[in-house]
C-alpha positions, 0 to 999 in steps of 0.5 A: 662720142667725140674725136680729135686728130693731134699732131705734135712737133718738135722732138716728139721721136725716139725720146718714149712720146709714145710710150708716155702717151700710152700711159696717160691714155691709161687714166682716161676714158680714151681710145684711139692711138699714137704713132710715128709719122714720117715727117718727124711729128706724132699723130694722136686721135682721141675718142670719148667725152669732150671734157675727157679727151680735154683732159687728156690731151691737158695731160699730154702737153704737160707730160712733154711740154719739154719736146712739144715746139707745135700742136695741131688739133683738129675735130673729126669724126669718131669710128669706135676704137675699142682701146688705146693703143701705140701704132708702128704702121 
């Protein structure tokens, strides 16, 4: 299993990134979460196939190319999340 840690910039908070992103998980084979840091930027981890969290992540960008100024990826390790879900913590 692979993962992936993303952080968006730009106008990533309070415009429904989250909520989005959700319901793009919805149509991969994606668990992790997303949620709000407090530095203004969105943290994104994504586990699964490599070619899924690919496309996945694909679809993110293109669903708010409009708010993303910056994406920062980078590959770490997978623990197992059972779904994927919307974080407030």
């Amino acid at each position: 299993m692979a993962a992936r840690r993303v952080l968006y910039k730009g106008r990533v908070q309070g415009v429904g990134f989250r909520k989005r992103t959700k319901a793009v998980a919805a149509r991969f084979k994606v668990t992790g979460y997303v949620k709000n840091l407090g530095d203004g930027t969105v943290e994104l981890i994504a586990e699964g196939d490599d070619r899924e969290i690919d496309e996945f992540l694909a679809d993110v960008s293109r669903a708010m190319a409009r708010e993303i100024a910056a994406a920062e990826s980078e590959v770490i390790t997978a623990t197992g999340y059972p779904d994927f879900d919307v974080r407030r913590d």
